[in-house]
Every structure is written in structure tokens, then in C-alpha cells.
N, C-alpha and C positions, 0 to 999 in steps of 0.2 A: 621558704619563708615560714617552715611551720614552727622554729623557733620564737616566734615571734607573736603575738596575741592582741586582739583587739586594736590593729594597726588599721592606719589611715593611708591611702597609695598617693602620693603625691607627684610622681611621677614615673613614666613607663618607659627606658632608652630600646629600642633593637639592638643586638648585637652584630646586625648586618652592619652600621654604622662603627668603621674601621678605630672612631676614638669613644665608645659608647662607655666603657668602663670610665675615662678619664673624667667626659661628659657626667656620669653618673652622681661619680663622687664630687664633683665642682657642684652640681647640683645640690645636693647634700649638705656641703658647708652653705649653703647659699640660704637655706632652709636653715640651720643650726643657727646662724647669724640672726636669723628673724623668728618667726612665729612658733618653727621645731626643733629648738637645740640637741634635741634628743635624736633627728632626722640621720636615717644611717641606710650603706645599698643594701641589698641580696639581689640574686641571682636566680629568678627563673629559670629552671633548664627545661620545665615543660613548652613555654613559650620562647623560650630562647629570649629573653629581656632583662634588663638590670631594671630593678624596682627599687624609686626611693619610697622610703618608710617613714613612720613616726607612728610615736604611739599616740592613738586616736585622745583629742584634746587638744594637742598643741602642748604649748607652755605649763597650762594647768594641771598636764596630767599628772 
């Protein structure tokens, strides 16, 4: 995530969970749809977790 700056974590999947990527990103549009259009994954390898993102603000940013 270090591409990434002044982000807001919106949500944290495990990759134990067999459809987490898929989860991830349905997440992501779900968020894009409403208050973070901007809402996009990455991938923790430290934690092993898909992280959805946005850049901190929401809409305003």
C-alpha cells in the first residue's frame, strides 16, 4: 500500500477466506457507488489481507 498516501481503510478481507479477492473488489464498487468513488484493493502481504482504500475525504477529496 505504500503507493498510496493519506488513505482511509475501509475495509480489511483475510485471504484465508477462499473468495476474498472477489469479496474485495465487490466491496470496492460498493464503496465507488456511494461515499468513495475513488475506493480501490491492494494487498497486504505483510498481513496477508486485501485492503479496501480510498483516499481520506470520501467524495471531497
Amino acid at each position: 500500500m505504500s503507493h498510496c498516501t493519506n488513505t482511509v481503510v475501509l475495509e480489511r478481507i483475510s485471504d484465508s477466506d477462499l473468495r476474498a479477492d472477489s469479496r474485495a473488489e465487490w466491496l470496492a464498487g460498493e464503496y465507488r457507488a456511494g461515499e468513495y468513488p475513488t475506493a480501490h484493493v491492494h494487498y497486504d502481504l505483510t498481513s496477508g489481507t486485501f485492503v479496501v482504500v480510498a483516499p481520506q475525504g470520501g467524495a471531497s477529496a
